[in-house]
C-alpha positions as CSV (number, residue, x, y, z in Angstrom):
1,X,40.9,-154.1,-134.2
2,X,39.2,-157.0,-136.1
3,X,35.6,-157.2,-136.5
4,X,33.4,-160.4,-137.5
5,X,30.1,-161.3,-138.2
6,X,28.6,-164.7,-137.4
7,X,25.6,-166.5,-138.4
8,X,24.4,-170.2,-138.8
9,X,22.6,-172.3,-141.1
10,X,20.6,-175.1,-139.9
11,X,19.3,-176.3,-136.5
12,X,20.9,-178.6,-133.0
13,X,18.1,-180.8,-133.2
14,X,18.8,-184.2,-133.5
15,X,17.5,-184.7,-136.9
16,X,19.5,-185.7,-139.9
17,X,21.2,-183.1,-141.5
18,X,24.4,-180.1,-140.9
19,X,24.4,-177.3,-138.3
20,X,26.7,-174.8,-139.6
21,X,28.2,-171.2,-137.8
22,X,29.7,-168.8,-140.1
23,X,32.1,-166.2,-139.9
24,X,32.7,-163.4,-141.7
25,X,35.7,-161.1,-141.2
26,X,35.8,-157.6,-142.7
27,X,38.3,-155.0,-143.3
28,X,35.5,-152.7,-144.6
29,X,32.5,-153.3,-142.4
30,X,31.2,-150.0,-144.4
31,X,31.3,-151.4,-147.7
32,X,29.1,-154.9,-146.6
33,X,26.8,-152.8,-145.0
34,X,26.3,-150.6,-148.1
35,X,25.7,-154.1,-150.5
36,X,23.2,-154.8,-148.4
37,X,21.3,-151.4,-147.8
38,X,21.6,-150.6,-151.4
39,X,20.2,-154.1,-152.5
40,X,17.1,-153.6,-149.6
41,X,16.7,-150.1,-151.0
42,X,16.1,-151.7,-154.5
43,X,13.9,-154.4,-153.4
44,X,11.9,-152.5,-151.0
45,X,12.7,-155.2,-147.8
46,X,13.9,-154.1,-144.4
47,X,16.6,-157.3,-144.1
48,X,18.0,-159.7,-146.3
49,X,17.1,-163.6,-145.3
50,X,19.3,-165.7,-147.7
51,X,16.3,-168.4,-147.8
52,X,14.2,-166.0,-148.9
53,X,16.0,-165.0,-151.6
54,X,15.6,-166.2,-155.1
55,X,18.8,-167.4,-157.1
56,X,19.3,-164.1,-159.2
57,X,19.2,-162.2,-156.0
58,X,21.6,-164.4,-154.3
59,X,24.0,-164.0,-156.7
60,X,23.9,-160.4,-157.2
61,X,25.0,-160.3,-153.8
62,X,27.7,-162.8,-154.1
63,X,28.7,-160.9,-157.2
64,X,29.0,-157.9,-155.1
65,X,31.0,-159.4,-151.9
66,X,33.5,-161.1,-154.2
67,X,34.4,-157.8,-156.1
68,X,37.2,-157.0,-153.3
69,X,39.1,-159.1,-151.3
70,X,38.3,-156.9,-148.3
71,X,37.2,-159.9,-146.4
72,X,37.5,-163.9,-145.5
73,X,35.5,-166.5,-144.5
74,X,35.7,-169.3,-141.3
75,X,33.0,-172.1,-140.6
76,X,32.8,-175.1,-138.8
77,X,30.3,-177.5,-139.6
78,X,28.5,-180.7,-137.8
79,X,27.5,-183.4,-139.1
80,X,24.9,-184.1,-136.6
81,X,24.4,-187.6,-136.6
82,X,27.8,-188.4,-136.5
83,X,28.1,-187.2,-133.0
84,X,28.8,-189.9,-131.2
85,X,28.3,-188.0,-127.7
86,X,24.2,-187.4,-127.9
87,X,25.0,-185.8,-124.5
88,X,26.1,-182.3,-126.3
89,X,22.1,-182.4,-127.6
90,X,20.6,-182.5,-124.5
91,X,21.5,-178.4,-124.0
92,X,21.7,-176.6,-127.9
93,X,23.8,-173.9,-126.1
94,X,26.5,-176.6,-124.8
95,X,26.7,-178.0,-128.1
96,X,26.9,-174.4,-129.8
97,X,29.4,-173.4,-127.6
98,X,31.8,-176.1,-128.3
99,X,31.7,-175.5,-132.1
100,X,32.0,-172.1,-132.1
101,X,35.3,-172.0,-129.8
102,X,36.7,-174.2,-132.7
103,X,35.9,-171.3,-134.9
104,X,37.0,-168.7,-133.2
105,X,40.5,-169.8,-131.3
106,X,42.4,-168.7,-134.6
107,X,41.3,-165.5,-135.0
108,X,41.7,-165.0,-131.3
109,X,45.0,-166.5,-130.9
110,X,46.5,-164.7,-133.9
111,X,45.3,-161.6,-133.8
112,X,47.4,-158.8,-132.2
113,X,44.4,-156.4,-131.5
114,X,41.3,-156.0,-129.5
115,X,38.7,-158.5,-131.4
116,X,34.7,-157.9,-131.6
117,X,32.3,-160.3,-132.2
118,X,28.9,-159.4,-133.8
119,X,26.1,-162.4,-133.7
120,X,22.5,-162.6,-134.5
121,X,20.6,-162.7,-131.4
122,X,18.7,-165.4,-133.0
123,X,21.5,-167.5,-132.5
124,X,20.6,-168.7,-129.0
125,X,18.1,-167.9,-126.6
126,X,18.4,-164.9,-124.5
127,X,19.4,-167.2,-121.5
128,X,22.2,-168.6,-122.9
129,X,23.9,-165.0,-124.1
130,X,26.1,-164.9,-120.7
131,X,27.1,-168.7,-121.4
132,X,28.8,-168.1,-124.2
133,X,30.7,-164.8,-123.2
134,X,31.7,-166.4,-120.1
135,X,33.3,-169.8,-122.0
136,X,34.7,-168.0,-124.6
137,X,36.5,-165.2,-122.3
138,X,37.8,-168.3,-120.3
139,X,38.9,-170.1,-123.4
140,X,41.0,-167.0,-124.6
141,X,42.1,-165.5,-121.4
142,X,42.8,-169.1,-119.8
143,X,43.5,-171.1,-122.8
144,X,44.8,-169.4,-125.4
145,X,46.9,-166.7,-123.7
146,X,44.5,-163.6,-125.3
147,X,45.5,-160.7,-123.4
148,X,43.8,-158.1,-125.5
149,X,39.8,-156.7,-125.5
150,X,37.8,-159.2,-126.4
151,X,33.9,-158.1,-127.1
152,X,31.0,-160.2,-128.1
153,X,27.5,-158.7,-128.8
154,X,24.1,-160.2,-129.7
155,X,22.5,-157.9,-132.4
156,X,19.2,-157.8,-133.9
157,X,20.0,-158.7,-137.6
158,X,17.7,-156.4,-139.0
159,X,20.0,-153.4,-137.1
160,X,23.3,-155.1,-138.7
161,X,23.8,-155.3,-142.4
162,X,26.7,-156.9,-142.0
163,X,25.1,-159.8,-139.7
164,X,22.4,-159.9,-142.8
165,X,26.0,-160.4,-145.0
166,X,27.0,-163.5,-142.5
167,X,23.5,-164.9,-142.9
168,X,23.9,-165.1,-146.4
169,X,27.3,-166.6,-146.1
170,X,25.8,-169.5,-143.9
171,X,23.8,-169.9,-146.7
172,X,25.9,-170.5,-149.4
173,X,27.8,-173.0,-147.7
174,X,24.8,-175.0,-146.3
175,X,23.9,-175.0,-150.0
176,X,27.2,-176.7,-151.1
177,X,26.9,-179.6,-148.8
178,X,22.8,-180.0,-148.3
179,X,22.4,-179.9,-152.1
180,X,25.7,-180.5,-153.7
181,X,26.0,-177.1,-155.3
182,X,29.4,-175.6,-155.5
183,X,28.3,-172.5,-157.3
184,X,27.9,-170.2,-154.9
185,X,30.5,-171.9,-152.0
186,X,33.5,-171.5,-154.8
187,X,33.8,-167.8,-155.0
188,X,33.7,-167.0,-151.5
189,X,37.2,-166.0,-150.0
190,X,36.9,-169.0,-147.5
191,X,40.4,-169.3,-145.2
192,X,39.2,-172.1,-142.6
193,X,36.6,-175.1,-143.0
194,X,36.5,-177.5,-140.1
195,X,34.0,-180.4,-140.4
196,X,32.8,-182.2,-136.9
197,X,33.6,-185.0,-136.2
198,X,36.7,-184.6,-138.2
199,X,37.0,-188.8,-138.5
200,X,33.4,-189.5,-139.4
201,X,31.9,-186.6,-141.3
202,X,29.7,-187.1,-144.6
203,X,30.4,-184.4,-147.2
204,X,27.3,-185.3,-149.0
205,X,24.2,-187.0,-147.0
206,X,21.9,-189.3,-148.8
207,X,18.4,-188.7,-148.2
């Protein structure tokens, strides 16, 4: 069974800037949630918000994920105003829903096991949770030829350590293309990166 944690970085508005949805896949789901209830024990905080978080403190965490390669890293992000159909903004959950089936058909299609996907419930609103079961289970079952369990649940970050993890993954790569820094981005056991639109996205943005 594979396990991943997903979190984004950004907004769908249809301001200048990236949207990006992270995933994080663990073999160890114990050991993420241990970095990150160890590091709230020390700090006296109930959940970890990567924008929150100073620089030491981001990269003790870093420091501690990239110890062991018990994990990797997917993302697909949008370069908003390079959309060219402004349609896929007038509903943030049609839009979502588009870029995360880019992110998840590989680790749905390759996978030989039941697969279970954790998000934030922040993600989308709480109308939109059914959406994006139903076009995903379509996608694999219809699509892709998935004939195994596929589970996706909407968690309460502060109840996930892990999630907390994803969220601070999200960060680091919105970091890396917002402000240019590679610091962070370079150590991360990243397997898949998909920029949209492929033909027209900026890796930098000039503000």
């Amino acid at each position: 069974m594979i396990y991943a944690y997903v979190d984004e970085s950004g907004n769908l508005g249809r301001n200048e800037g990236y949207f990006i949805i992270a995933m994080l896949v663990s073999d160890n789901p114990k050991r993420l949630k241990n970095i990150i209830k160890s590091f709230c024990a020390r700090k006296s905080i109930p959940e970890v918000h990567a924008t929150d978080l100073s620089f030491p403190d981001k990269q003790y965490l870093v420091n501690k994920l990239v110890k062991q390669k018990d994990y990797s890293i997917s993302y697909i992000i949008a370069d908003k105003m390079m959309i060219e159909n402004k349609k896929l903004f007038d509903n943030n959950n049609l839009l979502f829903n588009y870029l995360f089936s880019f992110l998840v058909k590989d680790i749905i299609t390759s996978n030989i096991g039941d697969v279970v996907l954790h998000l934030d419930n922040r993600t989308q609103k709480v109308a939109s949770v059914n959406s994006l079961k139903d076009y995903i289970h379509i996608k694999a079952f219809a699509e892709w030829g998935f004939d195994k369990n596929l589970t996706i649940n909407y968690i309460d970050s502060k109840h996930s350590k892990s999630v907390q993890m994803a969220d601070l993954v999200a960060n680091c790569i919105h970091r890396k293309y917002r402000h240019g820094t590679n610091d962070f981005y370079s150590r991360l056991n990243i397997v898949k990166s998909i920029k949209f639109p492929s033909q027209t996205f900026r890796d930098r943005l000039i503000f």
